[in-house]
C-alpha positions as CSV (number, residue, x, y, z in Angstrom):
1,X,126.3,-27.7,15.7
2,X,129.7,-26.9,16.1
3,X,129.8,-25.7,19.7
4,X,127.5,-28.9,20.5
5,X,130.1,-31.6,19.0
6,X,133.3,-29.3,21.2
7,X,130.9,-29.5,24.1
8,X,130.6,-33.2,23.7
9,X,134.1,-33.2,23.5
10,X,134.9,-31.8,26.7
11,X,132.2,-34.4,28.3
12,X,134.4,-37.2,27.0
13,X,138.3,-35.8,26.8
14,X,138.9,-38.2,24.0
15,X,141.6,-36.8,21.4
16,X,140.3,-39.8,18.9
17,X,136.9,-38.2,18.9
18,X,138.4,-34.4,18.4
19,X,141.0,-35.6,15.8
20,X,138.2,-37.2,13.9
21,X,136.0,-34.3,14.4
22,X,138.4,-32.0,12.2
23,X,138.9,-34.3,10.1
24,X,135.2,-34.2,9.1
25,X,134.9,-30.9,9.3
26,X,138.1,-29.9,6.4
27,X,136.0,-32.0,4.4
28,X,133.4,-28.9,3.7
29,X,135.6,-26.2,5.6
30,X,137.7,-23.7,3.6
31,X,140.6,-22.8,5.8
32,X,140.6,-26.4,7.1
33,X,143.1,-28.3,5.0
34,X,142.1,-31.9,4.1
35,X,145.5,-33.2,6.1
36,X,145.3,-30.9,8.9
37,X,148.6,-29.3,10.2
38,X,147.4,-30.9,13.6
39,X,148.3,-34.4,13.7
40,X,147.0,-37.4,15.5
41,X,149.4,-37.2,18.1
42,X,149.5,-33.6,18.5
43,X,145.7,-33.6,19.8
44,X,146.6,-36.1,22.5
45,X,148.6,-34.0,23.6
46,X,146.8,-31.0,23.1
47,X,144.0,-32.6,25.1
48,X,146.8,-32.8,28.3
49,X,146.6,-29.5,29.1
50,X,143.6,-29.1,31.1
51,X,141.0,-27.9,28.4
52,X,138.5,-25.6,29.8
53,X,136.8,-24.7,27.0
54,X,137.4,-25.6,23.2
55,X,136.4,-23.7,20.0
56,X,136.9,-23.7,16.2
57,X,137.1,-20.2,14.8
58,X,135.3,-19.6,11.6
59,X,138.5,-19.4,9.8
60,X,140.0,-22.6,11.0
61,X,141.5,-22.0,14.1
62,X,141.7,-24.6,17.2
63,X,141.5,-22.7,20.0
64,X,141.8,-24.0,23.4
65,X,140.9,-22.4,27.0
66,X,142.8,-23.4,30.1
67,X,142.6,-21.3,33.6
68,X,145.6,-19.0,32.5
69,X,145.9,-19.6,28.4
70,X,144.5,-19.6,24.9
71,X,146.3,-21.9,22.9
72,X,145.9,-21.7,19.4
73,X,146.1,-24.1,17.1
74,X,146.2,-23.3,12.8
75,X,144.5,-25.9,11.1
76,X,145.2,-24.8,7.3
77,X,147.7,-22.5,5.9
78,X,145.2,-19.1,6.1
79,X,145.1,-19.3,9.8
80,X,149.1,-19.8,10.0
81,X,149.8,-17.0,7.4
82,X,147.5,-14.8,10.0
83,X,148.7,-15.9,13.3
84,X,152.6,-15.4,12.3
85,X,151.6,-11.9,11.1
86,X,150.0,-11.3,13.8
87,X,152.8,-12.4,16.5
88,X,155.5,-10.4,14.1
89,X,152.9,-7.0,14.7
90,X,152.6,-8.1,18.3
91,X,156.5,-8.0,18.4
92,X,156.9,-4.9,17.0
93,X,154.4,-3.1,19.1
94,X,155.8,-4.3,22.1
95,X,158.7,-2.2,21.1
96,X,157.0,1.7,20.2
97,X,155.3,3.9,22.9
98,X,152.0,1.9,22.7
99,X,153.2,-1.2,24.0
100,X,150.6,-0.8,27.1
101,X,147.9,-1.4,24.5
102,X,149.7,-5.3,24.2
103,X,150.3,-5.6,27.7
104,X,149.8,-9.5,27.7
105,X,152.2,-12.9,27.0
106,X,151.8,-13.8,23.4
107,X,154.5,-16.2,22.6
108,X,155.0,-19.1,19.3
109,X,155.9,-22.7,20.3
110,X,156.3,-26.0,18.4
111,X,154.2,-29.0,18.9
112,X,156.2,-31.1,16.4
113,X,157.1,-29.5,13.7
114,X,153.8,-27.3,13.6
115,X,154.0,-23.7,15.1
116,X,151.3,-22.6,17.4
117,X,150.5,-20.0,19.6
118,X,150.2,-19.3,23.3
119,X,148.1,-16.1,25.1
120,X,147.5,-14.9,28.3
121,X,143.7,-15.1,28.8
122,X,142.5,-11.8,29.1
123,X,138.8,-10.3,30.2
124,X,135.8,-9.1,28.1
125,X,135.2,-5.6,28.4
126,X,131.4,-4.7,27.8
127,X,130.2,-3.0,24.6
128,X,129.8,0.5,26.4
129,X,133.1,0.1,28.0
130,X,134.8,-0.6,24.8
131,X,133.2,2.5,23.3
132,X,135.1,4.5,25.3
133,X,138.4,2.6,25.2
134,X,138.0,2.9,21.3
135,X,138.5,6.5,21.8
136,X,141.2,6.1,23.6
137,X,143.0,3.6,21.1
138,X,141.9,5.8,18.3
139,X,143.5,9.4,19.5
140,X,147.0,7.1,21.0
141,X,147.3,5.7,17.1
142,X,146.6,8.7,15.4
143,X,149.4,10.2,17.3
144,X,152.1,7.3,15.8
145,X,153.2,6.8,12.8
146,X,155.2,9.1,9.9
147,X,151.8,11.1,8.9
148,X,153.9,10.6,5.1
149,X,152.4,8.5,2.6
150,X,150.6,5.6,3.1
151,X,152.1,2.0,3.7
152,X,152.2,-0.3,0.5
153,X,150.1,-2.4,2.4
154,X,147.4,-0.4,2.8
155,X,147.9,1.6,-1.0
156,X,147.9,-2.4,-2.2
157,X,144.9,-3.2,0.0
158,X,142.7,-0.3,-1.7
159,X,143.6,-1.0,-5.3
160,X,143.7,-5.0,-4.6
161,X,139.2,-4.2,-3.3
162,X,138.9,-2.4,-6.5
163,X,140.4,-5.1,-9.0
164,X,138.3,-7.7,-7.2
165,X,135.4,-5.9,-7.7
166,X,135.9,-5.2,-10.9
167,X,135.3,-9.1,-11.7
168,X,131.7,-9.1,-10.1
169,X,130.7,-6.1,-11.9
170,X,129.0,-5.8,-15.4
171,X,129.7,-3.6,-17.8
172,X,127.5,-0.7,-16.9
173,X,128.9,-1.2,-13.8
174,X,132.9,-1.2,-15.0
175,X,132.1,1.4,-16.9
176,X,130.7,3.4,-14.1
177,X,133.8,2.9,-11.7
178,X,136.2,3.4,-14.4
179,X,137.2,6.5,-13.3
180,X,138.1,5.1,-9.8
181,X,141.3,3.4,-10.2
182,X,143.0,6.8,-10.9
183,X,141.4,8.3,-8.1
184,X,142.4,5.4,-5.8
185,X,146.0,5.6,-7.6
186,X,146.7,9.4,-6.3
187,X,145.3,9.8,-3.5
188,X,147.2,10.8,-0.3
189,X,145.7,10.7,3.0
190,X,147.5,11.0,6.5
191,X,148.6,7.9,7.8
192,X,149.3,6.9,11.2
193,X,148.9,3.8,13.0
194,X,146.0,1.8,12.7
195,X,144.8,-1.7,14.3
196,X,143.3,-2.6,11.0
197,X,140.0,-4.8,12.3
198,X,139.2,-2.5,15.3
199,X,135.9,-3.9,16.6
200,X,134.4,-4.2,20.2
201,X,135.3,-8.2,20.5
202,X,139.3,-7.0,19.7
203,X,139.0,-4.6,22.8
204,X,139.8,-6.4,25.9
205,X,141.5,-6.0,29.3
206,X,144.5,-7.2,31.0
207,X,146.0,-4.8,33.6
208,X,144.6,-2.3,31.0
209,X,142.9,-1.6,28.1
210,X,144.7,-4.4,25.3
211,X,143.6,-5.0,21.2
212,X,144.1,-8.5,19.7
213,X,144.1,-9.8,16.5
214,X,146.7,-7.9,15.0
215,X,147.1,-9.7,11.5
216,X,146.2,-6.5,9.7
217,X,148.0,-3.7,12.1
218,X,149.4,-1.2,9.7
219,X,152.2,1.6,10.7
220,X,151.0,3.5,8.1
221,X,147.8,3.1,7.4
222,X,144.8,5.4,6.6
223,X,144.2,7.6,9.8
224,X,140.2,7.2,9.5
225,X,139.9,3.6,9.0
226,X,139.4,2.4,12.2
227,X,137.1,5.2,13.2
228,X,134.9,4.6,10.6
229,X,135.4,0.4,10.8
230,X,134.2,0.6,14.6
231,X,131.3,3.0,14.5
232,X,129.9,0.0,11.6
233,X,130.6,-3.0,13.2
234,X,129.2,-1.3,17.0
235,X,126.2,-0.3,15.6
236,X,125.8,-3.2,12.8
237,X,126.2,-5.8,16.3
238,X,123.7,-3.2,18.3
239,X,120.9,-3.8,15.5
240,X,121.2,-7.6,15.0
241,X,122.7,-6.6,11.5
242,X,125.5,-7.6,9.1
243,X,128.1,-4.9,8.6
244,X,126.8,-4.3,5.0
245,X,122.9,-4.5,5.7
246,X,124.3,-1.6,8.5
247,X,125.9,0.7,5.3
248,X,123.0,0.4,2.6
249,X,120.4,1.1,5.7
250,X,122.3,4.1,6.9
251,X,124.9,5.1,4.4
252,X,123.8,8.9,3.7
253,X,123.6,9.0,7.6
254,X,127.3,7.8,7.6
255,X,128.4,10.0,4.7
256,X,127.1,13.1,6.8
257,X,129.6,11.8,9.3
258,X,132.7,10.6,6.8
259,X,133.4,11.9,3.2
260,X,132.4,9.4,0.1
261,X,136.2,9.4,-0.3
262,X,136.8,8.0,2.9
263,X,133.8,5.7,3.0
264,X,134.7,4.3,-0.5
265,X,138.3,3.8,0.6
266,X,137.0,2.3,3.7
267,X,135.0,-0.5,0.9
268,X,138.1,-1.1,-1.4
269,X,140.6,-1.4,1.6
270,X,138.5,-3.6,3.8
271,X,137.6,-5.8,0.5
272,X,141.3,-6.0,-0.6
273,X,142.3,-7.0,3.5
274,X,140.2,-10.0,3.2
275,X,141.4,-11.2,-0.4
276,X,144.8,-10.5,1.0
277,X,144.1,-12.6,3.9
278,X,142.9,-15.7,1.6
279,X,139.3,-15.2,3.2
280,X,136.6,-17.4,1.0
281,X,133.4,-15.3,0.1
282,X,130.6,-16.0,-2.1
283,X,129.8,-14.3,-5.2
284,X,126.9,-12.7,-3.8
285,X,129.0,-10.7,-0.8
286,X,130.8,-9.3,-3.7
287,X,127.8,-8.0,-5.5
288,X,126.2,-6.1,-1.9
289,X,129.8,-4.3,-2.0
290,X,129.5,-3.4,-5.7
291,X,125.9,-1.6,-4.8
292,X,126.8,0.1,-1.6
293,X,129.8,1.7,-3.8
294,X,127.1,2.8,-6.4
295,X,125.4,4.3,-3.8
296,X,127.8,5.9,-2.1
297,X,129.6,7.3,-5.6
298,X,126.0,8.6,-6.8
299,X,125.7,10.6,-3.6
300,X,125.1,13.9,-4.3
301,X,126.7,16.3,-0.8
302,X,128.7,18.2,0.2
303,X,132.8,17.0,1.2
304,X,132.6,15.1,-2.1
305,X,135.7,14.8,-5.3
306,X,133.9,12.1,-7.4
């Protein structure tokens, strides 16, 4: 429905009909505030520049193709908070020895007092190719970062999952993970850098081989994490499947693979990113997490602490 009404938009260029189309759509959206930070007058002249193609992200992002741009627009405070983290990332990796992995124009303008930002349009790789540029990115972050302890962001991230998932479980259930926290509290992996939400889609090309979406980039971060977050969502996308259908269908194939450590630091870090990030999710994503980290601590193999 959604692509439909942007398609209809792009039929008629009319900024009254795109205005009132957010407008509509903060009413049930959650990262679309009710008085959107895009204003009447900011869509007319949003709809100047030559709109190729138009899309709303699914956490409330206006995004807007010409021949040589993406232009995107935040319209509620989650989408801001994540675009200006990711431009400060892109910043900073423009300045280490993997700055050929950002080898694109990203750069923050003003359209009245709003921020919003501006990106070179870049090409789709397919899913084979980015396979093997995942490799690539993988073994060039690995080889950054201060291989010390781990950031606060990410040590924040994994006990931030846990105390969220805490408030879905029972007491069986808290009383199973209670030994957990303390677990999550001393451990010490190596770090390096990581891209945080490394999945095929954030694998494109420019000159090169580029990643995007760099609102959860981490200097520090836990070495395996994107390793293990690619191979899920590749082969979740490969099998029709969600990410978490993927795990519970094939988690003692990936715990032959990864260690239960890893794979349960992969849960609580990944769950406390997206609280982190203001992401609404319903009760019911919370309680497929709390059963795949049943599953995973009852596992009884080999490489296994808990």
């Amino acid at each position: 429905m959604n692509q439909f009404f942007l398609k209809f938009y792009l039929c008629i260029k009319s900024s009254f009909f795109l205005y009132g189309y957010i407008k509509i759509l903060s009413i049930f959206h959650p990262y679309i505030k009710p008085i959107s930070l895009i204003k009447a007058k900011d869509i007319t002249n949003i709809c100047s520049i030559g709109a190729k193609k138009v899309a709303i992200s699914g956490t409330g992002c206006l995004m807007v193709f010409t021949k040589e741009y993406l232009y995107k627009f935040p319209l509620g405070n989650t989408t801001a908070k994540a675009l200006k983290i990711e431009y400060d990332n892109y910043k900073k990796i423009k300045k280490t020895s993997l700055s050929n992995f950002v080898d694109y124009y990203l750069g923050q303008e003003l359209l009245s007092e709003e921020i919003f930002y501006k990106m070179s349009i870049l090409k789709t790789l397919s899913y084979s190719d980015t396979s093997i540029a995942k490799n690539i990115i993988i073994k060039s972050l690995s080889e950054n970062g201060n291989f010390g302890k781990a950031s606060i962001f990410s040590k924040e991230n994994h006990l931030l999952g846990y105390e969220v998932i805490l408030k879905y479980c029972n007491n069986a259930q808290r009383l199973e993970l209670s030994d957990i926290k303390g677990w999550l509290n001393g451990i010490e992996y190596c770090t390096s850098y990581i891209h945080g939400d490394l999945t095929p889609l954030n694998i494109m090309k420019n000159n090169g081989v580029v990643f995007i979406d760099l609102d959860r980039f981490d200097f520090a971060g836990f070495n395996f994490f994107d390793k293990i977050h690619y191979h899920i969502e590749y082969e979740a996308k490969m099998k029709g499947l969600n990410s978490y259908d993927f795990i519970a269908l094939n988690f003692e194939l990936l715990l032959s693979e990864y260690s239960k450590q890893e794979l349960l630091s992969y849960l609580f870090f990944r769950t406390g990113a997206e609280k982190r990030s203001d992401v609404s999710l319903h009760p019911s994503y919370y309680l497929k997490i709390i059963t795949l980290i049943l599953l995973i601590k009852r596992h009884v193999g080999k490489n296994e602490v808990l």
